[in-house]
C-alpha positions in Angstrom: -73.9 78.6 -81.9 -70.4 78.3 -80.0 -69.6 80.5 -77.3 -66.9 81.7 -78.9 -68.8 82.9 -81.6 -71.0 84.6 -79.4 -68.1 86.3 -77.6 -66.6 87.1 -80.9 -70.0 88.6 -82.1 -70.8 90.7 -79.1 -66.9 91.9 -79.2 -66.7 92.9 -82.9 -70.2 95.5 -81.7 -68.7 97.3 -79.2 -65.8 97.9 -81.4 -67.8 98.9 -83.6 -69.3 100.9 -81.5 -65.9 102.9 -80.0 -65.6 102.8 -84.0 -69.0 105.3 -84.3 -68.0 107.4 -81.1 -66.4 110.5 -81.5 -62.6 109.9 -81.0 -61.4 113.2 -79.9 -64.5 113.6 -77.0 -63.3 109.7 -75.7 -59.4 111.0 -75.7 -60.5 114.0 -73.9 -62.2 112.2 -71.8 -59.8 108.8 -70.9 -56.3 110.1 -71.5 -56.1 113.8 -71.8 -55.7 114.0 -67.9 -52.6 112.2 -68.0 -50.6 115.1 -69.5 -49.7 118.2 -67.9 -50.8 119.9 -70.9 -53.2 117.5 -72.8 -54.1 120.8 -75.4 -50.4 120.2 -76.7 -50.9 116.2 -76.9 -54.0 116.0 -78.2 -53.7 113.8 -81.4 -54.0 114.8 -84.9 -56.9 113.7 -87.0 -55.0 111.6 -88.9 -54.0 109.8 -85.9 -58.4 109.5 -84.9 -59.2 108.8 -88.2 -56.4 105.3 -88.1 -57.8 104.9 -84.2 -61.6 104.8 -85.9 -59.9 102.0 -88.7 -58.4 100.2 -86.0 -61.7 99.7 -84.0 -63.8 98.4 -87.6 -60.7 96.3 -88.6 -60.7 94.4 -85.2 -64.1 94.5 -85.4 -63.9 92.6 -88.9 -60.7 90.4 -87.7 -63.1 89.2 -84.1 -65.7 88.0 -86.8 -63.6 86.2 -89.1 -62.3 84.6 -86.0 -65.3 83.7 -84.8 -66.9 82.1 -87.5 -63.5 80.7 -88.6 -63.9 78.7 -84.5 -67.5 77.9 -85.5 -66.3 76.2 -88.6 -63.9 74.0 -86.7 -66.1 73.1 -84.2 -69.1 72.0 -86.4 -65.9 69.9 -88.5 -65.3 68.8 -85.1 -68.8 67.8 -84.1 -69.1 65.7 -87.8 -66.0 63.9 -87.5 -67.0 63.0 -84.3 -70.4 61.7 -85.5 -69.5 59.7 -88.1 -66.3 57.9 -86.1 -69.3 56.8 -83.8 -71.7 55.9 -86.5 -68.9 53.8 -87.6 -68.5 51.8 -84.5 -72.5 51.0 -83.8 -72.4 53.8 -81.6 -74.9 56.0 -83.1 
């Protein structure tokens, strides 16, 4: 297994993770002291609810990613194989 694959895997839980958290308590808690008056900029729920889908949709993109570099690599790893198979290098 790749280290990117690794990466990506290890990535795609912790957004997962921010995913499962409660939005509103992590807004409170991160960026509702950089207004004045963070009651009147809290977000709606519809804006949580498409900062949940944005943490399980990169979650899903960082996989794809990472199995889409694992491919590669193993394509990588066979042509190299069989260019030195070829050549009485094996």
């Amino acid at each position: 297994m790749s280290g990117g694959l690794i990466f990506a895997i290890i990535m795609a839980v912790v957004f997962v993770a921010l995913g499962l958290a409660d939005q509103r308590k992590m807004w409170w808690r991160f960026r509702a002291r950089w207004y004045r008056n963070p009651e009147a900029n809290e977000p709606s729920d519809a804006a949580m609810r498409t900062m949940r889908m944005l943490f399980f949709v990169g979650a899903a993109v960082l996989l794809f990613g990472g199995c889409q570099m694992q491919a590669a690599q193993n394509d990588m790893d066979r042509i190299e194989r069989e260019m030195d198979s070829q050549h009485g290098w094996d």
